[in-house]
C-alpha positions in Angstrom: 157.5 72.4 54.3 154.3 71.2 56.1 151.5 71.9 54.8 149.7 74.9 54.8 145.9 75.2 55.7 143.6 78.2 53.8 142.1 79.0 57.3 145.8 80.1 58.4 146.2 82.1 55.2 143.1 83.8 56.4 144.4 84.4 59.7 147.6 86.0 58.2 145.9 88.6 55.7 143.4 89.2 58.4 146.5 90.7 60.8 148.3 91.7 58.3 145.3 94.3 57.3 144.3 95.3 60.9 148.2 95.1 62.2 146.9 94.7 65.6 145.6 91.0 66.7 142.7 91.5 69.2 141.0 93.3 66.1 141.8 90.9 64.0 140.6 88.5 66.2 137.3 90.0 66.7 137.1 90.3 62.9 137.6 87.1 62.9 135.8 85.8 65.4 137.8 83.5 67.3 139.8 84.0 70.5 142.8 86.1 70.2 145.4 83.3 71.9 143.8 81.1 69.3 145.0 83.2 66.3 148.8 84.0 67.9 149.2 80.4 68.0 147.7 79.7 64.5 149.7 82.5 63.5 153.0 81.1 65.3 152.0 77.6 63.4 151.8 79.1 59.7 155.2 81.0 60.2 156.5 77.5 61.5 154.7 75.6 58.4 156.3 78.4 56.0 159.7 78.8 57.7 159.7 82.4 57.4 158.6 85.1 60.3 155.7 86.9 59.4 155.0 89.6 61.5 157.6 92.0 64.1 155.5 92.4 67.3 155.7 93.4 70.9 153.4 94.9 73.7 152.9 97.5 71.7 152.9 97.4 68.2 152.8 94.6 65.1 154.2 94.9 61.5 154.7 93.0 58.6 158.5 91.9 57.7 159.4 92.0 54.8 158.6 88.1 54.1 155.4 89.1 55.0 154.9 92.1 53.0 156.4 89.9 50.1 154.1 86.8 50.7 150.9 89.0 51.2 149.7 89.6 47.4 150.5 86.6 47.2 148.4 84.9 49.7 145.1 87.2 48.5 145.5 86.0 45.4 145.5 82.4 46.4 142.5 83.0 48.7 140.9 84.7 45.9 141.1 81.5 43.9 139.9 79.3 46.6 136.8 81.2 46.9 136.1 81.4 42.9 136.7 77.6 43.0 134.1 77.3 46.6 131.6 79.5 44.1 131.9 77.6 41.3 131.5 73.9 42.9 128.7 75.3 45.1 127.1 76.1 41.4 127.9 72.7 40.5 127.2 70.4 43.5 123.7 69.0 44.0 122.0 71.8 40.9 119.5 70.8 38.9 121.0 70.7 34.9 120.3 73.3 32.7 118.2 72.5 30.2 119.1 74.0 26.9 117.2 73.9 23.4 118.5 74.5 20.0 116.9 74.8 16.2 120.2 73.8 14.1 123.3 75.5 15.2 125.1 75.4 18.6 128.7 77.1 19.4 131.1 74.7 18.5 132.9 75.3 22.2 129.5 75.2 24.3 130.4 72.4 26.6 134.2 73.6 27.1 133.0 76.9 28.0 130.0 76.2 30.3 131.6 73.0 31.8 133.0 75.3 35.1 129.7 76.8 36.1 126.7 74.5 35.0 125.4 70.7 34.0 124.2 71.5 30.7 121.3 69.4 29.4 121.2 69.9 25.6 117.3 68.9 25.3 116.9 65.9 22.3 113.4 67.9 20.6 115.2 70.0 18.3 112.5 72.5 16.9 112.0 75.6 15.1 113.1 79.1 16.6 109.4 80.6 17.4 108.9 77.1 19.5 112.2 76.9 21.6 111.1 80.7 22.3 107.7 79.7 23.8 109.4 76.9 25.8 111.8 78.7 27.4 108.8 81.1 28.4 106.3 78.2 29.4 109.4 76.8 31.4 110.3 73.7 29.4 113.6 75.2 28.7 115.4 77.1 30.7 117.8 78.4 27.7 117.5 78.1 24.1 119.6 79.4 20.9 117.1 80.3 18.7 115.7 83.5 16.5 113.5 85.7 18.3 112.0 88.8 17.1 111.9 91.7 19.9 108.4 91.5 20.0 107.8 88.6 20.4 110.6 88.7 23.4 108.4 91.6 24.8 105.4 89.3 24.1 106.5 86.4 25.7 108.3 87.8 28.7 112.1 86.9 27.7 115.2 88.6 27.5 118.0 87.4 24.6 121.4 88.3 24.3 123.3 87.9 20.8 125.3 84.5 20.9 125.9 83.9 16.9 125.5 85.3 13.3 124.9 83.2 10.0 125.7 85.5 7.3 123.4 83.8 4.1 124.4 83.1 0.7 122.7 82.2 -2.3 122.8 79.1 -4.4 122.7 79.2 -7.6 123.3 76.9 -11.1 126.0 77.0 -13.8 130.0 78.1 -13.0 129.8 81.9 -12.0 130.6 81.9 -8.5 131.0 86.3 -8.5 128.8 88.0 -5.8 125.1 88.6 -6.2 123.1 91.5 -5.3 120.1 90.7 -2.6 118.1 92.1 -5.4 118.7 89.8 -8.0 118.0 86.3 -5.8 115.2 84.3 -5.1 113.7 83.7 -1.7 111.7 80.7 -1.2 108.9 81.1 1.6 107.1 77.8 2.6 102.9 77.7 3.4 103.7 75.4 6.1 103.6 77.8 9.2 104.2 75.8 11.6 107.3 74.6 10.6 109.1 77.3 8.7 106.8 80.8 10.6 110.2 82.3 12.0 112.2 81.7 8.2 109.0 82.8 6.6 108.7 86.2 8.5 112.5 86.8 7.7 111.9 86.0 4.3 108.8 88.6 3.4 110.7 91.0 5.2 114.1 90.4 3.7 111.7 90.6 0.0 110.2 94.1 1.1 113.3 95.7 2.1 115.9 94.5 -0.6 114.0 93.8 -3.7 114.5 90.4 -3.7 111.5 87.8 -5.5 109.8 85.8 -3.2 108.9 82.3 -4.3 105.9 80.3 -2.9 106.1 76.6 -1.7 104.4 74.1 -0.4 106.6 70.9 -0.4 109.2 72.0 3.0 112.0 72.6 0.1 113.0 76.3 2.2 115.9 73.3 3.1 117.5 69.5 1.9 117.7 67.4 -1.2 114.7 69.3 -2.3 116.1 72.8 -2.1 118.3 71.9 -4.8 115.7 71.3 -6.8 114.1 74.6 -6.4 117.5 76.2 -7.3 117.6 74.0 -10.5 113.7 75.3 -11.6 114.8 78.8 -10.2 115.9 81.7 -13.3 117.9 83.1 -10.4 120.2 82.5 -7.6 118.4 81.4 -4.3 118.9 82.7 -0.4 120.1 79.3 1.4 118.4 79.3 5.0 120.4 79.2 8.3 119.5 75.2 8.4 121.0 74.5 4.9 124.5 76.7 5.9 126.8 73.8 6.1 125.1 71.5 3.6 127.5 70.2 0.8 126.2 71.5 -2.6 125.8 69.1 -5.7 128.8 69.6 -7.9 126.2 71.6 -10.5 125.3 73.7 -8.4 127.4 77.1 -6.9 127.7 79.1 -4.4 127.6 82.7 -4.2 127.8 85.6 -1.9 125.1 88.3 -1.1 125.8 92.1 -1.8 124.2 95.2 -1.5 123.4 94.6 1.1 125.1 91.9 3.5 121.9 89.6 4.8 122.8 88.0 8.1 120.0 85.9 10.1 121.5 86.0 14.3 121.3 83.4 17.1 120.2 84.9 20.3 120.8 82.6 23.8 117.3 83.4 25.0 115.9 83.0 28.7 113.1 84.0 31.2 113.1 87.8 32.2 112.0 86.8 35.5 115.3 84.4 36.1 117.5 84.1 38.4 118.8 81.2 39.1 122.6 81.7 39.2 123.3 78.1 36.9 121.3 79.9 33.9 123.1 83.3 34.6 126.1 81.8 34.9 125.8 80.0 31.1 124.5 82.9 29.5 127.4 85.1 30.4 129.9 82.1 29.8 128.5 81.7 26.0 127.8 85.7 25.5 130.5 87.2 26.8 133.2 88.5 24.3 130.9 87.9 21.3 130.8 91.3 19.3 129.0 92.1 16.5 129.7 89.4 14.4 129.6 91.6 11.6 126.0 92.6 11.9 126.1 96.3 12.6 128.7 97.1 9.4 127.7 99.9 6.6 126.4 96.9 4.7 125.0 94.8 6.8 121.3 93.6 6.6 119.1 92.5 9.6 115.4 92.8 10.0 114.0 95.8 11.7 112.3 93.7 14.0 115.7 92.0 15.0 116.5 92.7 18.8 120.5 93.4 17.4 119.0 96.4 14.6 120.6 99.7 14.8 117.6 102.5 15.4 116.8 103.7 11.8 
């Protein structure tokens, strides 16, 4: 069979839909001897008549009617594939920030409709935020508060959920009420402001103890060593979630309630730019709730994911 161009297909759903071929060639815009031999061509290519017609009237056969579906469905694909190269072809990357965690699929799944930059400064969650809003970033998976998304002029959707455990010495690994641990919260603002707000809240709404630092321990080697000084188990941070533990220290899961800390993919209100749109809704598409809005689940009330109270 020889092959078979897309702009014939066109021509065929084109009559096949109007059933009369000087409409279809106005709709089409071409000369109506033009499309009867392009039409006469395709049915040659295919081997199969298309169309019944005389003076008076045209109708599909039943090839035809057969091949039609078929046919939009294949010109329904070319298009997507047009759309998604014209994304591709000649854009500008988009430039992504990130704190600690990405999704472990973010390339596979945003490889068909961007050039994703993942940006090298890896900072904390209340800096990505301002980036994206001063337009460093274009995206960032960060934590963001809803005010300060009012504040700043972004909008977030929810792209992940961490749900925290505590650390804690000796061999009892049973589960821990959030009222019983220890939360450490750091002096150094800069660094640790969007932990530390999670943390004071998380103390004021649970019960838990809040402990004071000043040496950058809320994470690391160090950590462990609060944990060790600590009378009670201690809330590991998002940025300590996958960290090995020493072999004297344990692990052990938060009750009463559930604390979760979320990742929101976080851009500009104002943007449209069809590359960013197009990642957002490839990443945050599908995700759920992770978990977040169960009977026993804990978020902040400031979280932008917080059931009214």
């Amino acid at each position: 069979m020889a092959p078979v161009e897309l702009r014939q297909l066109r021509y065929f759903v084109a009559v096949a839909e109007e059933l009369n071929f000087g409409r279809a060639a106005e709709r089409l815009l071409i000369a109506g001897p033009s499309l009867s031999q392009q039409i006469k061509a395709l049915e040659r290519d295919l081997g199969v008549r298309l169309f019944d017609r005389d003076r008076r009237s045209v109708s599909l056969t039943p090839a035809g009617a057969a091949l039609l579906p078929h046919t939009r469905v294949l010109l329904e694909r070319a298009e997507d594939l047009e759309r998604r190269a014209g994304l591709l072809s000649g854009s500008q990357p988009v430039r992504l920030g990130y704190v600690n965690w990405l999704p472990p699929d973010l390339m596979s799944l945003t490889a068909a409709v961007a050039r994703l930059h993942l940006d090298a400064w890896v900072a904390p969650s209340h800096t990505q935020a301002a980036r994206v809003a001063d337009g460093s970033l274009d995206l960032a998976v960060c934590r963001v508060p809803a005010d300060d998304l009012e504040r700043l002029g972004l909008r977030a959707r929810l792209l992940g959920a961490d749900r925290l455990y505590a650390v804690a010495k000796g061999s009892g690994t049973g589960d821990v009420p959030a009222r019983e641990t220890d939360v450490l919260i750091d002096d150094d603002t800069t660094s640790w402001a969007s932990w530390n707000g999670y943390a004071e809240e998380l103390t004021r709404a649970v019960g838990a103890r809040a402990v004071r630092i000043s040496d950058g321990a809320v994470t690391g080697p160090a950590f462990f060593d609060h944990v060790r000084r600590c009378t009670r188990p201690v809330v590991n941070s998002p940025k300590g979630q996958t960290a090995a533990l020493p072999p004297d220290l344990v692990r052990r899961e938060i009750v009463a309630p559930k604390v979760y800390w979320t990742w929101s993919l976080v851009r500009r209100e104002s943007e449209d730019r069809a590359g960013v749109l197009a990642v957002v809704d490839a990443l945050c598409d599908g995700v759920g709730d992770l978990g977040i809005h169960a009977a026993d689940a804990w978020l902040p009330a400031g979280d932008p994911y917080a059931l009214p109270a």
